[in-house]
C-alpha positions, 0 to 999 in steps of 0.5 A: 458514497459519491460515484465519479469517473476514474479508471476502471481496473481489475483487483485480486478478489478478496473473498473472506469472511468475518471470524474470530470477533475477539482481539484487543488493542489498548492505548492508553486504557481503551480497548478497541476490538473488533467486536467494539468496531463491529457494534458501533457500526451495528448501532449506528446502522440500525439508527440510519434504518430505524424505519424498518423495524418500525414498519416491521412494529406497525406490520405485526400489530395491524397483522394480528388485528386483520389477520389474512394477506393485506397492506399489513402483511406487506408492511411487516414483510417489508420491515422484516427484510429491512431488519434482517439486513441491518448487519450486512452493511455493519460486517462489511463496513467492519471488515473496511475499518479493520484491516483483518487477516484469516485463514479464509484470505490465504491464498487457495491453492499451488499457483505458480503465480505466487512462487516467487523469490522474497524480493519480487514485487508486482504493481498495477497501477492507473494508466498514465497520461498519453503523450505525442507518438512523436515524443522521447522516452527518456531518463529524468532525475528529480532535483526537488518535490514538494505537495502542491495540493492534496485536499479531498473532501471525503473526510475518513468515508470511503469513496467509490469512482466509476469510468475512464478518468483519473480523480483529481481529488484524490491525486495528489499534485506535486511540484517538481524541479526535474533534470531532463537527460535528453540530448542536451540535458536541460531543467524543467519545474512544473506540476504534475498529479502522479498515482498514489502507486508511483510516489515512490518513484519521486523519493527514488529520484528516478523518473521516465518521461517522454519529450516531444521532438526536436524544438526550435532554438529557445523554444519550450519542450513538453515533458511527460511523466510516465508514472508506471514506467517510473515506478519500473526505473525507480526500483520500487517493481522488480523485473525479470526477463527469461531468455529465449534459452529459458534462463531468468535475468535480474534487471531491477535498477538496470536503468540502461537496460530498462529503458531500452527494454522500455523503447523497445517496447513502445515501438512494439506496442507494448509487451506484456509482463506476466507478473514481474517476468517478461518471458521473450518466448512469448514475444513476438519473433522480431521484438525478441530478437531485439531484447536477446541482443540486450541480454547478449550485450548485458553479459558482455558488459555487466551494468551495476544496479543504480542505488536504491534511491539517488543523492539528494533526497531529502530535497524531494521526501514527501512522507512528511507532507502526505496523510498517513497513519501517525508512526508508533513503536506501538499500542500494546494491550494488555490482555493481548499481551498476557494471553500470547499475543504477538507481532510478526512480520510480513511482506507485500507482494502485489498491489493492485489499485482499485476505483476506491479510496479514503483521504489517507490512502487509496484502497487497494487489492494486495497479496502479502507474505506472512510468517507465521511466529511459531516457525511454520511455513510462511503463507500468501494472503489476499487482503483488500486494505487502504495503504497510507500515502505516507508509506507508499512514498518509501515503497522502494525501500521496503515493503514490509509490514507488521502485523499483531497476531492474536493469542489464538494465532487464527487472526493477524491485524495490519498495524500501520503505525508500527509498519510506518516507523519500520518503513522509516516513513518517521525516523525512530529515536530513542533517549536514554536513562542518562538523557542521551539521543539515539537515532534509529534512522535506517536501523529497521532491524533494531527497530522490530527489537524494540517494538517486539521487547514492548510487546512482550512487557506489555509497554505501549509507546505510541510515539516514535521516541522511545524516552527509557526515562519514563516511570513505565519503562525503568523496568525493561530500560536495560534490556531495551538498551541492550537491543540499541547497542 
C-alpha cells in the first residue's frame, strides 16, 4: 500500500461484518465464492506471515525444555498474537475484493437523511482547482473529449493517499474541445484532469468554468473547470431548494436557474446543501432574499428542464476508453440458480469519494436502495465499494445496479457486469436464430428481461451479444425472443 498526498474527506461509515460465507458464481465451470475468496486470501497471508507460526513452533518447543517466563516464553507469546491475527487481514481484504451486502449494512434507523424521492442523488466529490476571485462563472458545452492519459501503477491492489492534493495518477486526463458561453462565445481545447466523480458531466456536455477578466483584443484567456458545480449543471446531482414559505422546488437541469444560484453563492462565500436540498430559511437573510427572487421569477416563467445529455455525444463518450468491468448479460451458477437465487435491482443514492482507489475505479463510501425480490419494502444500505470509471461516465443517465441475491435472501453481491450492460456503458445486442441483429441500445427494460430470463434458465452469457444460435440457448430462444419484441 503506497501513502501519497490526496485530499482528505469524510466517508459514510461502512461497519458490517462478514456473514453467510456461501454464494456461488460459475463462469464457464468455475466456482467463485466468497468462501473460495476468503481462503485464498487466508493461504497467501499465512504465506507472507509464515514467520509467526514458526516462532510460535520455536517459542513452545524451547518452552517445555526451560519451563518458567524467559526468552521462550516471549517467542511463543509473540507467534502466538502473530498467528492469531493471520485472518484479520484475510476478512478485511475479502470484504475489499468481494463487493457484499448484509443485513449489518442496512441503514440503522428512521433518519430523514434517507427519506428521499427515487430520483435524488447526492454527491461529494474532491474539491476543484482554485480559480482568480476575478474569474466568471460561466456555461461550457463539451464539443469533443478523449482520454489523454490515465496509467497508474497500482495494478488491481488497492491504494491509500493522505494529505491536501489530488493523485494525478489516478485522475485521469482529458482532452477537451470546449465551447465557452461567455460574452462573446469562443472555443478553447486544452487538458484538464477531472475527478472520477465528474466524468459524467463530460458525457452530458454540460460544464461550469470559470474565465478570467475581460482580456485584452486576441489576447489568451484562462478557462477553469469547476468539476463539483459540473456535475450540478450536467444533472448527474439532483438539486432541490425549499423557499422561505417552505415549499420544495425541483431545479435538476435548470441550467439558467443553476447558474445563477451558483454566482449567488460564490459571492456569499458558499451555501450549504444539506443533501440534495439547499433550505433558504437556513441562509443568510440577504443571500435568501436573492435566491427567493429567482424562485419568484422562475414561477412567473417556468425554465424547461436541459436534455439529459446534450447533441453530439458520441464525440465525447469516454466509457470505451476508461477501465471498468467488462459488460456481461451475466454469469449464472448453476447451483445459485437451482436453490433460488435471483437478480434484483438497486439504486444508488449517495456517493462519497474516499483517499482510496484501484486502477479501475476509485473506492467510494455509497448508500444504495434495494428492492428486495419477495416484494417487501425497499431498505437503504451503506456499503463501501470500488465503482468502475467506465460507469461512473453514464451517472447522468442512470444510477441503478444489480445485485445477485442469494437462495437465502440474507446476502446481495454487486454484480458490475451485468450493472455495466443496464447502464449502457457497452451497448447490448442480441442476434436471432434466423441471424438477424437486434440492438438493445437505450432499451435497459428489455435489458433487466433478458438478464433475469438467463437467470432463471441457469444460462450464462458473459458477453454483451445474446447469439440465440448457440447449442445452449435453443431451448429458451423463443421465450427470449419474446422478451425483445
Amino acid at each position: 500500500m503506497t501513502r501519497t498526498p490526496c485530499p482528505v474527506l469524510q466517508g459514510v461509515p461502512a461497519t458490517a461484518e462478514i456473514t453467510d460465507l456461501t454464494d456461488f458464481d460459475e463462469e464457464e465451470g468455475h466456482m467463485r465464492s466468497h468462501t473460495r475468496v476468503f481462503v485464498g486470501n487466508l493461504l497467501f497471508i499465512a504465506v507472507c506471515c509464515s514467520a509467526a507460526p514458526f516462532f510460535l513452533l520455536v517459542g513452545y518447543s524451547a518452552w517445555s525444555e526451560y519451563p518458567g517466563w524467559g526468552w521462550p516464553a516471549m517467542v511463543f507469546a509473540f507467534g502466538l498474537a502473530g498467528t492469531v491475527m493471520i485472518p484479520v487481514p484475510a476478512f478485511v481484504s475479502t470484504r475489499q475484493e468481494f463487493p457484499r451486502i448484509t443485513r449489518r449494512d442496512r441503514v440503522k434507523g428512521a433518519s430523514d437523511r434517507y427519506r428521499w424521492p427515487d430520483d435524488t442523488f447526492v454527491m461529494w466529490a474532491p474539491r476543484s482547482e482554485q480559480c482568480s476571485a476575478q474569474g466568471q462563472l460561466v456555461r461550457a458545452d463539451v464539443m469533443e473529449a478523449s482520454l489523454a492519459r490515465y496509467h497508474p501503477d497500482g495494478e488491481s491492489t488497492f491504494t491509500t493517499h493522505y494529505g491536501d492534493y489530488t493523485p494525478d495518477e489516478f485522475t485521469p486526463l482529458i482532452r477537451l474541445r470546449l465551447r465557452v458561453h461567455d460574452a462573446e462565445e469562443f472555443e478553447v481545447t486544452g487538458e484538464w484532469r477531472v475527478p472520477s466523480l465528474c466524468l459524467s458531466a463530460i458525457t452530458a456536455g454540460r460544464l461550469v468554468v470559470l474565465v478570467d477578466g475581460p482580456a485584452d483584443p486576441g489576447a489568451r484567456r484562462t478557462v477553469t473547470p469547476n468539476w463539483p458545480r459540473s456535475a450540478l449543471l450536467a444533472g448527474t446531482r439532483t438539486c432541490r431548494v425549499i423557499d422561505l414559505e417552505g415549499r420544495t422546488a425541483e431545479v435538476t437541469r435548470r441550467v439558467g436557474r443553476q447558474l445563477q444560484q451558483m454566482r449567488i453563492s460564490r459571492e456569499a462565500g458558499g451555501v450549504v446543501m444539506s443533501g440534495d436540498t439547499i433550505d433558504l430559511r437556513r441562509l443568510h437573510p440577504d443571500t435568501a432574499a436573492r435566491y427567493a427572487a429567482l424562485a419568484v421569477r422562475d414561477r412567473a416563467a417556468p425554465e424547461e428542464q436541459a436534455p439529459v445529455s446534450e447533441p453530439g455525444e458520441e464525440a465525447r463518450r469516454l466509457a470505451d476508453q476508461l477501465p471498468g468491468e467488462k459488460a456481461a448479460f451475466g454469469s449464472v451458477g448453476r447451483r445459485w440458480s437451482r436453490r433460488g437465487g435471483v437478480l434484483v435491482r438497486g439504486r444508488f443514492l449517495e456517493m462519497r469519494a474516499r483517499t482510496t482507489f484501484q486502477d479501475h475505479g476509485p473506492v467510494l463510501d455509497t448508500v444504495l436502495r434495494i428492492q428486495p425480490a419477495d416484494g417487501t419494502p425497499p431498505f437503504d444500505a451503506a456499503r463501501r465499494l470500488t465503482v468502475p470509471m467506465d460507469y461512473l461516465t453514464v451517472l447522468h443517465r442512470t444510477k441503478d445496479v444489480v445485485l445477485t441475491v442469494s437462495p437465502n435472501g440474507v446476502s446481495y453481491d454487486v454484480d458490475w457486469a451485468r450493472t455495466s450492460l443496464l447502464a449502457g456503458v457497452t451497448a447490448a445486442k442480441v442476434i436471432t436464430p434466423d441471424g438477424r441483429e437486434l440492438p438493445l441500445a437505450e432499451r435497459p427494460d428489455t435489458v433487466w428481461v433478458l438478464m433475469n430470463l438467463l437467470a432463471s434458465h441457469g444460462l450464462s452469457n458473459p458477453s454483451p451479444v445474446l447469439d440465440l444460435r448457440s447449442r445452449r440457448m435453443r431451448a429458451a430462444a423463443g421465450i427470449l425472443m419474446d422478451a425483445c419484441a
